[in-house]
Structure formats: C-alpha cells, structure tokens
N, CA, C and O atoms as a GROMACS GRO file, in nm:
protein
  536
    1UNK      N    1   1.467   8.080  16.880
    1UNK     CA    2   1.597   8.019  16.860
    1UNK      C    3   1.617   7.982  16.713
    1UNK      O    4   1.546   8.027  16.624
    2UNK      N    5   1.720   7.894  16.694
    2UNK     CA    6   1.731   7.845  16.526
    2UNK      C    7   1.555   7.792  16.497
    2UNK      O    8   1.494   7.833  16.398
    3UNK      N    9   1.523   7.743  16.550
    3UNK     CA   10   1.425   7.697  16.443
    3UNK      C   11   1.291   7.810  16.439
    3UNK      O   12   1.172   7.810  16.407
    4UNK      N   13   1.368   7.882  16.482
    4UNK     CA   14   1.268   8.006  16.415
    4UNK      C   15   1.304   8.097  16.292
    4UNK      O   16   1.239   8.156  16.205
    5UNK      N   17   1.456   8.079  16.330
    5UNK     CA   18   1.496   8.113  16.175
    5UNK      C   19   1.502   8.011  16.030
    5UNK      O   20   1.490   8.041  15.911
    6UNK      N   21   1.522   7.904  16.085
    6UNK     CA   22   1.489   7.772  16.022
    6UNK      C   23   1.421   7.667  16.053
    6UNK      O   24   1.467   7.557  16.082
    7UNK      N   25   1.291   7.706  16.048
    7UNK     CA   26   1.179   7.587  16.088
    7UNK      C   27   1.194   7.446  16.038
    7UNK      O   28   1.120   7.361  16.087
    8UNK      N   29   1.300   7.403  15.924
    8UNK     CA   30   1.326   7.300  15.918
    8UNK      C   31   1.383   7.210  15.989
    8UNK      O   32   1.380   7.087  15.988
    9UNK      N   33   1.449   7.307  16.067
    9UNK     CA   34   1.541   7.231  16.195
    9UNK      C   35   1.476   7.142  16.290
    9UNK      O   36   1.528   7.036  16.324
   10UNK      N   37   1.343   7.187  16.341
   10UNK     CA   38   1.240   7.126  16.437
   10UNK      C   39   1.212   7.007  16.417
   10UNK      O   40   1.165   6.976  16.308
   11UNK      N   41   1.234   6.905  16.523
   11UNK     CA   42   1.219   6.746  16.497
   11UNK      C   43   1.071   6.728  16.466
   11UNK      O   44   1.037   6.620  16.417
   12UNK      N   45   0.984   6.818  16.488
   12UNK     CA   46   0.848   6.811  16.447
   12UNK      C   47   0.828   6.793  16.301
   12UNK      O   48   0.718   6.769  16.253
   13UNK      N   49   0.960   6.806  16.218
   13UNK     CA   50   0.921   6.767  16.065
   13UNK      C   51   0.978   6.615  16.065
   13UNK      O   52   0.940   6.555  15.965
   14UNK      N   53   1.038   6.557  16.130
   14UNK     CA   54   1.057   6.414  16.148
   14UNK      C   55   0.921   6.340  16.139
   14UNK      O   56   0.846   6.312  16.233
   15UNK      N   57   0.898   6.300  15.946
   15UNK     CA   58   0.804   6.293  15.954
   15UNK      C   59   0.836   6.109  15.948
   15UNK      O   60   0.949   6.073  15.983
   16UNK      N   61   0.733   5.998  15.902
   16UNK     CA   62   0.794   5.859  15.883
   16UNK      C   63   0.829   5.888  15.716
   16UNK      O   64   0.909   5.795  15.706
   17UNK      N   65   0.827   5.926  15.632
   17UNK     CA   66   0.837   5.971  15.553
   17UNK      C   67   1.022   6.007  15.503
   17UNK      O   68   1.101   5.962  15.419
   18UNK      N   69   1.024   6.099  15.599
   18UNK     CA   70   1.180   6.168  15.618
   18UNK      C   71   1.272   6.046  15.651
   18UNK      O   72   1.386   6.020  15.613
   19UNK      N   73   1.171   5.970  15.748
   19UNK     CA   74   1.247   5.855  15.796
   19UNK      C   75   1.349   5.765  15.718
   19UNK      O   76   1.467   5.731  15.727
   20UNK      N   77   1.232   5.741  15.629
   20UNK     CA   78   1.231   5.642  15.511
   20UNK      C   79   1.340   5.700  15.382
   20UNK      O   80   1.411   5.626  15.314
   21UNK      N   81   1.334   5.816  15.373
   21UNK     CA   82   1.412   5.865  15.249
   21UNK      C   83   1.586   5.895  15.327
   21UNK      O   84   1.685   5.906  15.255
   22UNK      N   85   1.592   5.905  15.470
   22UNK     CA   86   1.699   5.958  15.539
   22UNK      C   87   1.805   5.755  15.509
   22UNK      O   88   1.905   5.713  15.451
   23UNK      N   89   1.684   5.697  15.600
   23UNK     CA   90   1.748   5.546  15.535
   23UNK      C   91   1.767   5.501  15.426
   23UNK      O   92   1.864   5.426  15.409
   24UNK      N   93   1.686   5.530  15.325
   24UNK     CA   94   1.773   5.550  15.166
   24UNK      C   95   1.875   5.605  15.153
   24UNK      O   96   1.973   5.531  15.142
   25UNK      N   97   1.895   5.735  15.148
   25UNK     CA   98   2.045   5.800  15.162
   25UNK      C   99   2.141   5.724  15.226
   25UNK      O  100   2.254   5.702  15.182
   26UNK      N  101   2.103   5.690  15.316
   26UNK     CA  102   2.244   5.606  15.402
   26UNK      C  103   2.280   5.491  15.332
   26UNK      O  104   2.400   5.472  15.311
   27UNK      N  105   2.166   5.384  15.277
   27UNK     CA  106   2.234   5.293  15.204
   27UNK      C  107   2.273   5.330  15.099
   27UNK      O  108   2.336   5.238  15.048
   28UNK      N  109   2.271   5.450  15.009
   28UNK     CA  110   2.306   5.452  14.908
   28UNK      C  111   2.476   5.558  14.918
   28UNK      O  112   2.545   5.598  14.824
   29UNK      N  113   2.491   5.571  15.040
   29UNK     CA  114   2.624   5.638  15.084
   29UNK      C  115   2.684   5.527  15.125
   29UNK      O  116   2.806   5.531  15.124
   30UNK      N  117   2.620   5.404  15.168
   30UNK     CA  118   2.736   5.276  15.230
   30UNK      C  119   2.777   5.270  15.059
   30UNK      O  120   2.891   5.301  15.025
   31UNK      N  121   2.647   5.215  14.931
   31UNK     CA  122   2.724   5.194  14.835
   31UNK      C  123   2.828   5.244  14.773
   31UNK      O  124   2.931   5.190  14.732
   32UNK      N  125   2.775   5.405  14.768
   32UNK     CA  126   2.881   5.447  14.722
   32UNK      C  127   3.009   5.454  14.800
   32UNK      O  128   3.109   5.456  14.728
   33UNK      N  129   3.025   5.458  14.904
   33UNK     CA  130   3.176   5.436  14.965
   33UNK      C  131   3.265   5.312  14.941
   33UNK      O  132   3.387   5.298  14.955
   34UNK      N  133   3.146   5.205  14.890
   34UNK     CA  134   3.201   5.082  14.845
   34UNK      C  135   3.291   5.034  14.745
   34UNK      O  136   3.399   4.975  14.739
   35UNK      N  137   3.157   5.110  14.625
   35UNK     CA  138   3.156   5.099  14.514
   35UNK      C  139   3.218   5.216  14.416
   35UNK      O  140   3.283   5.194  14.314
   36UNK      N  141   3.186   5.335  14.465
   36UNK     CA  142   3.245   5.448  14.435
   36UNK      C  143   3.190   5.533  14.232
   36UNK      O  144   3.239   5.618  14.157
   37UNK      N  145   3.058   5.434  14.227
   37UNK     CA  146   2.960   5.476  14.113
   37UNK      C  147   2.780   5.444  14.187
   37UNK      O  148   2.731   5.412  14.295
   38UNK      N  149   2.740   5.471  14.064
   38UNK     CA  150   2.602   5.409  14.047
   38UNK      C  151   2.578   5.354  13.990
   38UNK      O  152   2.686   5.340  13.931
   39UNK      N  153   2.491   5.272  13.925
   39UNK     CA  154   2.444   5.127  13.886
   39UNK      C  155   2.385   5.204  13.772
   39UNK      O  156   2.310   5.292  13.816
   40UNK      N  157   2.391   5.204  13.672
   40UNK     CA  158   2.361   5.218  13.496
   40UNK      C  159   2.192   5.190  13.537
   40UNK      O  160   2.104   5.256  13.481
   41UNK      N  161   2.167   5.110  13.614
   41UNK     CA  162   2.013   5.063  13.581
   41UNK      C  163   1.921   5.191  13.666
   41UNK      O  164   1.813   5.241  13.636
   42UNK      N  165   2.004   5.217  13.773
   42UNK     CA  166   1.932   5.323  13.871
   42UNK      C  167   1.915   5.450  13.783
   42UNK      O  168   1.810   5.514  13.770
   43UNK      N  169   2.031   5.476  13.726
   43UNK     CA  170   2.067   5.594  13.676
   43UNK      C  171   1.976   5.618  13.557
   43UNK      O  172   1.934   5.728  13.521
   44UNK      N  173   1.951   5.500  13.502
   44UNK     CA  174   1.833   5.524  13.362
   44UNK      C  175   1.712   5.558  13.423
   44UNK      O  176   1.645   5.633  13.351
   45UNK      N  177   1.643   5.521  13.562
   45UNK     CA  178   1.513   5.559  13.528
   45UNK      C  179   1.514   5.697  13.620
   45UNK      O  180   1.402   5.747  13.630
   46UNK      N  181   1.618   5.766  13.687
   46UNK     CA  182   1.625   5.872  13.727
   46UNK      C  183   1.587   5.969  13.652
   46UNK      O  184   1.600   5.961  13.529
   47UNK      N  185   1.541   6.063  13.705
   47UNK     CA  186   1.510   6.231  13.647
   47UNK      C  187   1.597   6.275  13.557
   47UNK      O  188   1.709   6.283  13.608
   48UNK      N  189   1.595   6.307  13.448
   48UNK     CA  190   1.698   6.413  13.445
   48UNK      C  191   1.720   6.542  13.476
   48UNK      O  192   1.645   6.593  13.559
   49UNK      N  193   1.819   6.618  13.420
   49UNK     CA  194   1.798   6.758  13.492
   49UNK      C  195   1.877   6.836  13.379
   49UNK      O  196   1.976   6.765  13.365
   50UNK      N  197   1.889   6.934  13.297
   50UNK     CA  198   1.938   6.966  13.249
   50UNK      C  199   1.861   7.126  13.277
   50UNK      O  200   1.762   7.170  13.336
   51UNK      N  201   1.989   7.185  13.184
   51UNK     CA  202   2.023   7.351  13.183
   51UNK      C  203   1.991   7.422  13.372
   51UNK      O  204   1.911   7.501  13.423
   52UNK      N  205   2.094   7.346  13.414
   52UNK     CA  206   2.072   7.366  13.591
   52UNK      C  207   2.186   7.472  13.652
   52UNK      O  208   2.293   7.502  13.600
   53UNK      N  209   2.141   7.509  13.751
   53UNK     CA  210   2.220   7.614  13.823
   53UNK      C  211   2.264   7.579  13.988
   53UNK      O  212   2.155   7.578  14.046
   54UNK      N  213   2.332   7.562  14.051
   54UNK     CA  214   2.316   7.586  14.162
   54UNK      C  215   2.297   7.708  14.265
   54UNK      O  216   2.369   7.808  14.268
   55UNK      N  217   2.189   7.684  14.348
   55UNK     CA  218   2.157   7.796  14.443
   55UNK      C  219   2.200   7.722  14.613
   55UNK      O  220   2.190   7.608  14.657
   56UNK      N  221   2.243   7.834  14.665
   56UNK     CA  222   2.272   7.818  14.813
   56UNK      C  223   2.176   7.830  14.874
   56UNK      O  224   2.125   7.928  14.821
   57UNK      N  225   2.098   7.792  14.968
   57UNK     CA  226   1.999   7.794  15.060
   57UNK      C  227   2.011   7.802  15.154
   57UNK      O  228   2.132   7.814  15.175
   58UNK      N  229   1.932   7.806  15.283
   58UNK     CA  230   1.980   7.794  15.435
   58UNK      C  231   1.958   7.653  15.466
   58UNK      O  232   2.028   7.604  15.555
   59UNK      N  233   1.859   7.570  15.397
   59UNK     CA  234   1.900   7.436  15.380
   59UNK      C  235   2.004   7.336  15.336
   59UNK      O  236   1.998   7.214  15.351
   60UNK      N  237   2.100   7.407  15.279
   60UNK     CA  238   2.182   7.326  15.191
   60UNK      C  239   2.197   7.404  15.022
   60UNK      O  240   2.120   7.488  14.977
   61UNK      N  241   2.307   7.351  14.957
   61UNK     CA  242   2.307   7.362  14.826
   61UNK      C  243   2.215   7.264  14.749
   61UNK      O  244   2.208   7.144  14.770
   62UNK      N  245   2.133   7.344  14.642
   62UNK     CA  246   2.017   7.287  14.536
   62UNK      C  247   2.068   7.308  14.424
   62UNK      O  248   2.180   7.355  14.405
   63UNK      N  249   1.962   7.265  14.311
   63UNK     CA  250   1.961   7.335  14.176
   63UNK      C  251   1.841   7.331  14.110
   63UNK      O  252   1.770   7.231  14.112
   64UNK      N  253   1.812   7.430  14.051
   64UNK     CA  254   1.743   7.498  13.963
   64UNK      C  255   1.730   7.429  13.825
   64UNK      O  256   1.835   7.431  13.761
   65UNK      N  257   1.641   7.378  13.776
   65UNK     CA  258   1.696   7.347  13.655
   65UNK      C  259   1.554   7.284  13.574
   65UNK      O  260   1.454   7.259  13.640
   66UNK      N  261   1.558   7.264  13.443
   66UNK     CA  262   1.478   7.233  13.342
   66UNK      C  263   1.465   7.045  13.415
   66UNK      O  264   1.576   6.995  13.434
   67UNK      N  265   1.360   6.967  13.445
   67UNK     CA  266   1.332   6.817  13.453
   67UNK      C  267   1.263   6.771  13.392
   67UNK      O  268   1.151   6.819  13.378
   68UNK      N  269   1.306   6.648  13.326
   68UNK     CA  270   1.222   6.573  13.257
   68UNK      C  271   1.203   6.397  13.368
   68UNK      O  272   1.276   6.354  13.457
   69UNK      N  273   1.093   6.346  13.317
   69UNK     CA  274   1.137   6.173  13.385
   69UNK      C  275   1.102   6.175  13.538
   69UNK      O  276   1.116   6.069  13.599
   70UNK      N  277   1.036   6.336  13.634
   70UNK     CA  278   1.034   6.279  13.753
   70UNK      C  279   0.890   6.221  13.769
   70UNK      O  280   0.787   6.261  13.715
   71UNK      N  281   0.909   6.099  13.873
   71UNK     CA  282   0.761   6.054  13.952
   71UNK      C  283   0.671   6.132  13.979
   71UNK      O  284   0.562   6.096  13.935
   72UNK      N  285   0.673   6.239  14.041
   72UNK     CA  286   0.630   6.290  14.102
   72UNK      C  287   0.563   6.446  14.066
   72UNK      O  288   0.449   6.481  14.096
   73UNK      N  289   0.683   6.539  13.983
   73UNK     CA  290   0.653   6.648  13.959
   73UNK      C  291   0.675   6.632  13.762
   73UNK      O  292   0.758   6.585  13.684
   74UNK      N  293   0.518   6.720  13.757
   74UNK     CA  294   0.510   6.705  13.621
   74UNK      C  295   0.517   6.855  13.541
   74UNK      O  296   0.479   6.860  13.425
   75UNK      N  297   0.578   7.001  13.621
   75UNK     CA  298   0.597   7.071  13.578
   75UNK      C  299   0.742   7.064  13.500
   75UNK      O  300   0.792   6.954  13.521
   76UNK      N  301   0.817   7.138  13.424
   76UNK     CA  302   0.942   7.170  13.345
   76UNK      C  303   1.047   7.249  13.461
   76UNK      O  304   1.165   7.232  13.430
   77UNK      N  305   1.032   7.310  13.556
   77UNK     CA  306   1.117   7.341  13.604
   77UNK      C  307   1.088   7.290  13.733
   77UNK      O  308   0.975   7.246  13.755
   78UNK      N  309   1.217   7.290  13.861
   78UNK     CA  310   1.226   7.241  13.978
   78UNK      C  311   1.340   7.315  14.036
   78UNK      O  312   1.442   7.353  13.978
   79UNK      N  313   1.296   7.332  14.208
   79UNK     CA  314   1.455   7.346  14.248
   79UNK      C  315   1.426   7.234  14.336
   79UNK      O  316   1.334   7.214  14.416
   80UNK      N  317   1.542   7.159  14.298
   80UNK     CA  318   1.587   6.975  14.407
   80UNK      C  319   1.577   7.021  14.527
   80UNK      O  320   1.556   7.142  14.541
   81UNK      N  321   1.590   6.933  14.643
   81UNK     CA  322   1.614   6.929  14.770
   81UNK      C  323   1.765   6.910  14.789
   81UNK      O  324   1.848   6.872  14.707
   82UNK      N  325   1.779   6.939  14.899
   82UNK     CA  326   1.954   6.974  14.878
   82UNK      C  327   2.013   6.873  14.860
   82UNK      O  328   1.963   6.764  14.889
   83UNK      N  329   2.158   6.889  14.795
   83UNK     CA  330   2.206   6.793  14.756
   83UNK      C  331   2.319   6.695  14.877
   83UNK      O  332   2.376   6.716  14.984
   84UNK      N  333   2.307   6.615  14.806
   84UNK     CA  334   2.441   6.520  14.923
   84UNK      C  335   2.532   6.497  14.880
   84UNK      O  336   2.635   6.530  14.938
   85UNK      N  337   2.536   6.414  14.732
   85UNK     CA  338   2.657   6.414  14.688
   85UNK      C  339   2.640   6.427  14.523
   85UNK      O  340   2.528   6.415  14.474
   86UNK      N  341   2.753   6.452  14.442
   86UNK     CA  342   2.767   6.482  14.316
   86UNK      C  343   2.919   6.397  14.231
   86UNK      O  344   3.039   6.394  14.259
   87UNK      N  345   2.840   6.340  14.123
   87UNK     CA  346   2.950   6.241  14.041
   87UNK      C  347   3.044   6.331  14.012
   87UNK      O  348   3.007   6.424  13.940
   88UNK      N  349   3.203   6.331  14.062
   88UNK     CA  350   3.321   6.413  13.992
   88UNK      C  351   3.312   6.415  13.829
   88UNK      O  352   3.383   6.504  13.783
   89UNK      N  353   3.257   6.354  13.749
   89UNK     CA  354   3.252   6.352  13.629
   89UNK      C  355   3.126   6.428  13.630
   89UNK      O  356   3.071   6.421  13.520
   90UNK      N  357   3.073   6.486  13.701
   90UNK     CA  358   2.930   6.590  13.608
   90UNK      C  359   2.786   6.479  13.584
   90UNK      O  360   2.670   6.500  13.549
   91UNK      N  361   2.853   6.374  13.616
   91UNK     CA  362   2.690   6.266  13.534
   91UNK      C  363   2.595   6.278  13.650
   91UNK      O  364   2.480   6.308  13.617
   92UNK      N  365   2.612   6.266  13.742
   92UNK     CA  366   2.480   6.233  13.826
   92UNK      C  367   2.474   6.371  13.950
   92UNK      O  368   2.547   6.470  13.942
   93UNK      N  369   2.390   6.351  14.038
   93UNK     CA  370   2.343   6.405  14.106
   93UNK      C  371   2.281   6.282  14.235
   93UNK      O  372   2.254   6.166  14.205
   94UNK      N  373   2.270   6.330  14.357
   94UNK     CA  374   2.194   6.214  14.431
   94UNK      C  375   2.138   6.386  14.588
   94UNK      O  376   2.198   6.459  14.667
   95UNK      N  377   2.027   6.366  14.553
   95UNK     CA  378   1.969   6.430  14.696
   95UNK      C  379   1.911   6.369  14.767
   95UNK      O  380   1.880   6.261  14.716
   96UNK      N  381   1.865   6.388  14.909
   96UNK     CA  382   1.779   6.400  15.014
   96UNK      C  383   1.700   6.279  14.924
   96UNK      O  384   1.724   6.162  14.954
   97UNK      N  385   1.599   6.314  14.805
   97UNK     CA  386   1.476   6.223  14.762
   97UNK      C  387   1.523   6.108  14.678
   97UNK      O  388   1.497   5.988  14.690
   98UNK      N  389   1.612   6.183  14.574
   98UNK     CA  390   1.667   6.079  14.479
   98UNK      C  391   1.757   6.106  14.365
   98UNK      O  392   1.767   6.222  14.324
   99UNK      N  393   1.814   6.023  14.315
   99UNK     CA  394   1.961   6.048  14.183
   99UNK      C  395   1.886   6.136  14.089
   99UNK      O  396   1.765   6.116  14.077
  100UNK      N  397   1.948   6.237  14.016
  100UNK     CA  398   1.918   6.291  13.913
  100UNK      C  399   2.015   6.292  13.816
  100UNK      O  400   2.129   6.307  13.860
  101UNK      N  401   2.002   6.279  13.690
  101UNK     CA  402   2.111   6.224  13.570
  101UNK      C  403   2.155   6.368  13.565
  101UNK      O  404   2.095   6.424  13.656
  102UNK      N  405   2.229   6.450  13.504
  102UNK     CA  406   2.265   6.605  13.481
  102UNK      C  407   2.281   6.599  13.316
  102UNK      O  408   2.353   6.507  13.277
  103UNK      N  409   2.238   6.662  13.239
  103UNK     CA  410   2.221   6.715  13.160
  103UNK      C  411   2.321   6.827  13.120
  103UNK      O  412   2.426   6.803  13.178
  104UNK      N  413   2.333   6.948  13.040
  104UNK     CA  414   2.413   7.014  13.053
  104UNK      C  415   2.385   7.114  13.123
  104UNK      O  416   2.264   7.135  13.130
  105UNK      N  417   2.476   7.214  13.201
  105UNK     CA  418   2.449   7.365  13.276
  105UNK      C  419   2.384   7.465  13.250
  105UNK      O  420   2.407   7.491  13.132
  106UNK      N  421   2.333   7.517  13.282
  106UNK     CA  422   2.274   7.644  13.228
  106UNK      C  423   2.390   7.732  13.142
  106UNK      O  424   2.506   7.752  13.177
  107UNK      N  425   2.342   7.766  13.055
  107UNK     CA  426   2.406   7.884  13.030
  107UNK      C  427   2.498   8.021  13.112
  107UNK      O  428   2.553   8.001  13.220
  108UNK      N  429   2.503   8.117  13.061
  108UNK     CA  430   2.541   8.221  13.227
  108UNK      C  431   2.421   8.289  13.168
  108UNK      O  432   2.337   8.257  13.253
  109UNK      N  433   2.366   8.350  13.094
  109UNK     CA  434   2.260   8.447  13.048
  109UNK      C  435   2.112   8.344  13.127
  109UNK      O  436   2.038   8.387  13.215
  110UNK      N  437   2.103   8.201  13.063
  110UNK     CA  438   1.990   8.096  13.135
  110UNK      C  439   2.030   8.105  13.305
  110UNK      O  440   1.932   8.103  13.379
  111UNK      N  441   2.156   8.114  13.367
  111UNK     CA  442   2.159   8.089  13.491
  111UNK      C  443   2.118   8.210  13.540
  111UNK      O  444   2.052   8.212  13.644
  112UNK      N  445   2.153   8.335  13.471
  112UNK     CA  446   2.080   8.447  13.572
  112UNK      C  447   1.957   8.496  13.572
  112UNK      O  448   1.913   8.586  13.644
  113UNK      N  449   1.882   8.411  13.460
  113UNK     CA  450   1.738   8.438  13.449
  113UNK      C  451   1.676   8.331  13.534
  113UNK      O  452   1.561   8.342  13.576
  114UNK      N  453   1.766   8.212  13.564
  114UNK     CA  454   1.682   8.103  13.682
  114UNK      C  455   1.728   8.166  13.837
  114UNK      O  456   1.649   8.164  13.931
  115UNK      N  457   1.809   8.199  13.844
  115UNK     CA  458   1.864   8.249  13.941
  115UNK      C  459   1.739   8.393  14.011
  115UNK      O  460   1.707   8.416  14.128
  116UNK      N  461   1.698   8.460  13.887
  116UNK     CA  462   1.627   8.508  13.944
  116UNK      C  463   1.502   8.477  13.993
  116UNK      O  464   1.429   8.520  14.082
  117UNK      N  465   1.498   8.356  13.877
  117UNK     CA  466   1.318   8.320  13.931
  117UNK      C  467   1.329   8.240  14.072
  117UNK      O  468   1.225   8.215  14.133
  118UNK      N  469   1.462   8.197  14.124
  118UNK     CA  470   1.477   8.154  14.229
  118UNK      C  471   1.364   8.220  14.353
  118UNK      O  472   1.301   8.156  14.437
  119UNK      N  473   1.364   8.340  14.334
  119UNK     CA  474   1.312   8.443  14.413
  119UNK      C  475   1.142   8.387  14.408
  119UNK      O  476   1.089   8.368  14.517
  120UNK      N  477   1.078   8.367  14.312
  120UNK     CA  478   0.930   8.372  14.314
  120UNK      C  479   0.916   8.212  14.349
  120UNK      O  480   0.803   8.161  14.344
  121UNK      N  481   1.020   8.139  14.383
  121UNK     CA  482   0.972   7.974  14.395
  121UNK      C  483   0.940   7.970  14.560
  121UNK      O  484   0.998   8.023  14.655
  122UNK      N  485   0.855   7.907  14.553
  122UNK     CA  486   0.769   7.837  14.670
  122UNK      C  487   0.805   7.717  14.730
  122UNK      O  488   0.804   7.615  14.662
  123UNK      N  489   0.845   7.713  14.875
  123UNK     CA  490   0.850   7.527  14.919
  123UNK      C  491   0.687   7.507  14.907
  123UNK      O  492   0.600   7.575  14.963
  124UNK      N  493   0.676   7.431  14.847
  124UNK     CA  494   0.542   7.319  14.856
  124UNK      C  495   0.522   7.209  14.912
  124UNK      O  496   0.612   7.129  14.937
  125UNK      N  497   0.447   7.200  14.928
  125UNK     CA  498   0.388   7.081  14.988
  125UNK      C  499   0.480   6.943  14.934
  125UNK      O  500   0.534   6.856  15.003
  126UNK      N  501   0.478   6.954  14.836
  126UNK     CA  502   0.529   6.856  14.739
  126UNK      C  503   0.699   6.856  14.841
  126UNK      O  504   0.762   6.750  14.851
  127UNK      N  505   0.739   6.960  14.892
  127UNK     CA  506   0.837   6.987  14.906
  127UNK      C  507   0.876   6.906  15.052
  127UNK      O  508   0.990   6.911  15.097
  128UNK      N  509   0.788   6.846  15.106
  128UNK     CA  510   0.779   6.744  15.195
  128UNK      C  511   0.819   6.613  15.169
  128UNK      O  512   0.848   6.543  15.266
  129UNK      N  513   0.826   6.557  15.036
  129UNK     CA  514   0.782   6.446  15.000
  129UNK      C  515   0.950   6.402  14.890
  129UNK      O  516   1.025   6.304  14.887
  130UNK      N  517   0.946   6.552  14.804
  130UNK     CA  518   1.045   6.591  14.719
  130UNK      C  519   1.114   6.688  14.675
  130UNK      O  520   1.184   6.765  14.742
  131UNK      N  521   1.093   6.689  14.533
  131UNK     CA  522   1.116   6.875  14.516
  131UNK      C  523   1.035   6.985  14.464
  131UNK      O  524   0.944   6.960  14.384
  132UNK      N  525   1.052   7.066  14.489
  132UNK     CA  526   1.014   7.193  14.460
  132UNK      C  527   1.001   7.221  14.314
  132UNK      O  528   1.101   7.255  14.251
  133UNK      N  529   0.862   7.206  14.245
  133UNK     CA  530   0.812   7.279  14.153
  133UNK      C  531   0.794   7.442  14.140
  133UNK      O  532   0.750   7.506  14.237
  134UNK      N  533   0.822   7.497  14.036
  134UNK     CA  534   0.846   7.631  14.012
  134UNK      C  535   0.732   7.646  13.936
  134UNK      O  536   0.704   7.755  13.887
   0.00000   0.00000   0.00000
C-alpha cells in the first residue's frame, strides 16, 4: 500500500522524538498565527542557509542549500526536512526541525548543479532527528 511507496507514512516512525519536534511546530504555528513574525532572538541563533534551491519530494517541499550555524550538522551542504512555512519577505524559513535564516538563492547555473547533486543525497540517520547532510 502507500507506505510501501512511502515508508515515511508508517506510524512505526512515530518516534518520541517526532513527538517532541511535531509539538514544537504547533506552538510555533499558534505564534505565528498570533503574531504573524519571529522573534529577532530565535532568528539569530538559527542556521543559516544560503545559495538554496528548492526541491519537491514525496515528502514535501525542501531545500538544498550551502549551511552555516547548524547544531547538529557540521558538513557545508544540506537538504532541510520539509518545509512548513516561509517568511513572505524571503528572511526566514521554519521546518519540521527548526527556523532557518535564508541567505541569498542559488544562482540558476548553482541551482542546476545542486539540483543535480540532489540525486546522490542520502536520508541519514541524522535524517531522523533533522536534516540531511550531503
């Protein structure tokens, strides 16, 4: 069935983990429906992300892109976990794990050379937790 075409679907990845980051998202969707920004203080110690692309997935829309500033992943490139929502002004980013500041876009010559490496990236392990190192 679907979760054979998308094993993500299976409540068996309901991990406490997922739990925990799914209840983040929600409070940070009550704020923003509130408030209708983000807090300058959140936003400074977020990731950044620059020269990024978006890719479509069967998970959701991601992006591709050069990171500096994350917790977690200490390589130069990443593709995020899908996204939820995006600042109409271009500044932020907020996924599944956490806000990312945006930087500027890729190029079109940089987007079709990430675009392709799209192809050789791996979900990882890491990819449980956050995002996807390239």
């Amino acid at each position: 069935m679907l979760t054979q075409l998308f094993p993500f679907l299976d409540p068996i990845h309901a991990t406490p983990d997922l739990i925990v980051r799914l209840r983040a998202l929600a409070d940070d969707t009550a704020r923003l429906q509130q408030v209708r920004s983000v807090s300058p203080a959140m936003l400074r110690s977020a990731p950044r992300l620059k020269y990024w692309v978006p890719v479509q997935r069967p998970e959701g829309l991601r992006l591709i892109g050069q990171v500096s500033g994350h917790p977690l992943i200490k390589r130069p490139m990443i593709m995020t976990s899908p996204l939820w929502f995006a600042d109409p002004e271009g500044r932020w980013v907020r996924t599944l794990s956490r806000y990312y500041r945006l930087g500027p876009p890729a190029s079109s010559v940089e987007a079709d050379l990430l675009l392709s490496l799209q192809i050789a990236m791996r979900d990882t392990a890491d990819d449980k937790t956050s995002e996807d190192g390239v």
